[in-house]
C-alpha positions, 0 to 999 in steps of 0.5 A: 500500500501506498500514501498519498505523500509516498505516490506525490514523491514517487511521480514528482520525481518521474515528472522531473526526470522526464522533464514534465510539468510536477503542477500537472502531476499534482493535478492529476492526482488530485482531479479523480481524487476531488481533493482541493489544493489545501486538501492535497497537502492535509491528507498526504498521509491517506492510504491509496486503495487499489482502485484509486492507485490504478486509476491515477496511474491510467492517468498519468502514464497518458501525460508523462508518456503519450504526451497527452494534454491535462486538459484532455485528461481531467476534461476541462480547462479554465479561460476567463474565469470560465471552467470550459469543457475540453475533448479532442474535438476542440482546441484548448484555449490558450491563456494568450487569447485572454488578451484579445477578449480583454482587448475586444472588451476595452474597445467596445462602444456598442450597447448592445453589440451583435457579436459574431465568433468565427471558428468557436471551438469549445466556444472560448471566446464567445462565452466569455464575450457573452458573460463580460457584456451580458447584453450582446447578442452573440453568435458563434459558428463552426465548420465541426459539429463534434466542436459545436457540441462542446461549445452548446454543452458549455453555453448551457452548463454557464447558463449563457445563451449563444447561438450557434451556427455549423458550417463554414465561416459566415454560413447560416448567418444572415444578420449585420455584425457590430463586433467580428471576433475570430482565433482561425486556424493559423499554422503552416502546415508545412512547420514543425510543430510540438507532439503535445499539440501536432499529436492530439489537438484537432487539426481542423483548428490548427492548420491553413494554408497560404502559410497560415493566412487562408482565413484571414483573406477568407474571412475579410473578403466576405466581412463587408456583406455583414458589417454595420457602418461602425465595426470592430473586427479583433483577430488572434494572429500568428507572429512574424507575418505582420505586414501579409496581415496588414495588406489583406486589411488595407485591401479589405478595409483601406478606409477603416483603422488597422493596428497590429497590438502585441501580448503582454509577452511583447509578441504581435498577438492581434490584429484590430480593423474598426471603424467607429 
């Protein structure tokens, strides 16, 4: 038999060797364990029975040998203060695009914005614009059922009403947009990527082509059908390809506002096209 302290120690160690995250070892013992942060600490001398020894050791050999992601393993991940459910048919939002619905927020001047979220994954973005500025009307579309199923299962566990949309870009929309928000898939297929996300995160989400800009163009060439006269649209977008990024928008929008904003990590993260 085994203490909690003793299987702590056992697998902190393992997760150093193999240069894994400990904070995620802790997590996955604690998770199937429904032991609080101060809970894990306080009962480290609990014995482990079988059951709960195997179940944590499933748990773990699928982080620290097939470099599954936490969030796909304990079904869950937090943005925005939101407790989000995450499976293989979603992207796992990234702590990063916290900054571009902070920035969307911030630049917000409509009452009551009509809100569109083009390629809603888990429906992140959406949901989290829909809680900061209850009186938006939001929608939010992709191209997967299996991730709009999330997305509806997470609207409805937060009580947040957004409608969804399945199909390509401005598909099954038919309404005028105050607000335009997208994180499109962005990777060049043709990089390198690592095998955490290369090996479990859908690519559906993660690759496009023209080096990662399709979507972009995609996106700004239908954008003028559905904009009102004053519009914000806030995209997420890869580094080092600024000025691609800033032609598509001058040749879209030549009359609107285009700024490239950096993250709080100094790296260009967004891109803003308004006209307000």
């Amino acid at each position: 038999m085994m203490n909690l302290r003793q299987f702590w120690f056992k697998y902190r160690h393992l997760a150093e060797r193999l240069n894994k995250e400990t904070s995620a070892v802790r997590l996955l013992i604690s998770e199937p364990l429904s032991l609080s942060k101060t809970d894990f600490y306080l009962q480290q001398n609990e014995i482990l029975n079988e059951d709960q020894l195997a179940l944590l050791e499933r748990a773990l050999f699928r982080y620290l040998y097939q470099n599954e992601p936490v969030q796909y393993i304990i079904g869950y991940t937090y943005f925005y203060q939101l407790k989000l459910k995450v499976n293989s048919d979603v992207l796992i939002p990234r702590p990063e695009t916290e900054e571009l619905v902070d920035l969307i927020i911030k630049r917000n001047t409509f009452t009551t914005p009509v809100i569109l979220d083009i390629g809603t994954g888990s429906g992140a973005i959406a949901l989290a614009l829909k809680k900061a500025i209850p009186h938006a009307l939001v929608y939010a579309s992709d191209l997967s059922a299996s991730a709009l199923a999330v997305a509806k299962e997470n609207a409805q566990t937060l009580n947040l009403p957004i409608t969804f949309m399945q199909g390509d870009l401005f598909a099954g929309f038919t309404g005028r947009i105050d607000i335009l928000v997208s994180n499109p898939p962005y990777l060049d297929p043709s990089l390198p990527l690592e095998p955490l996300v290369k090996d479990y995160e859908p690519h559906l989400a993660l690759f496009a082509s023209q080096k990662g800009l399709y979507f972009y163009e995609a996106i700004l060439k239908q954008a003028p059908k559905y904009l009102n006269d004053a519009f914000l649209i806030a995209f997420e977008i890869p580094i080092n390809h600024d000025q691609e990024l800033l032609m598509l928008a001058n040749q879209y929008f030549p009359f609107a506002k285009r700024a490239i904003i950096k993250d709080l990590s100094n790296r260009s993260r967004m891109l803003l096209i308004s006209f307000q």
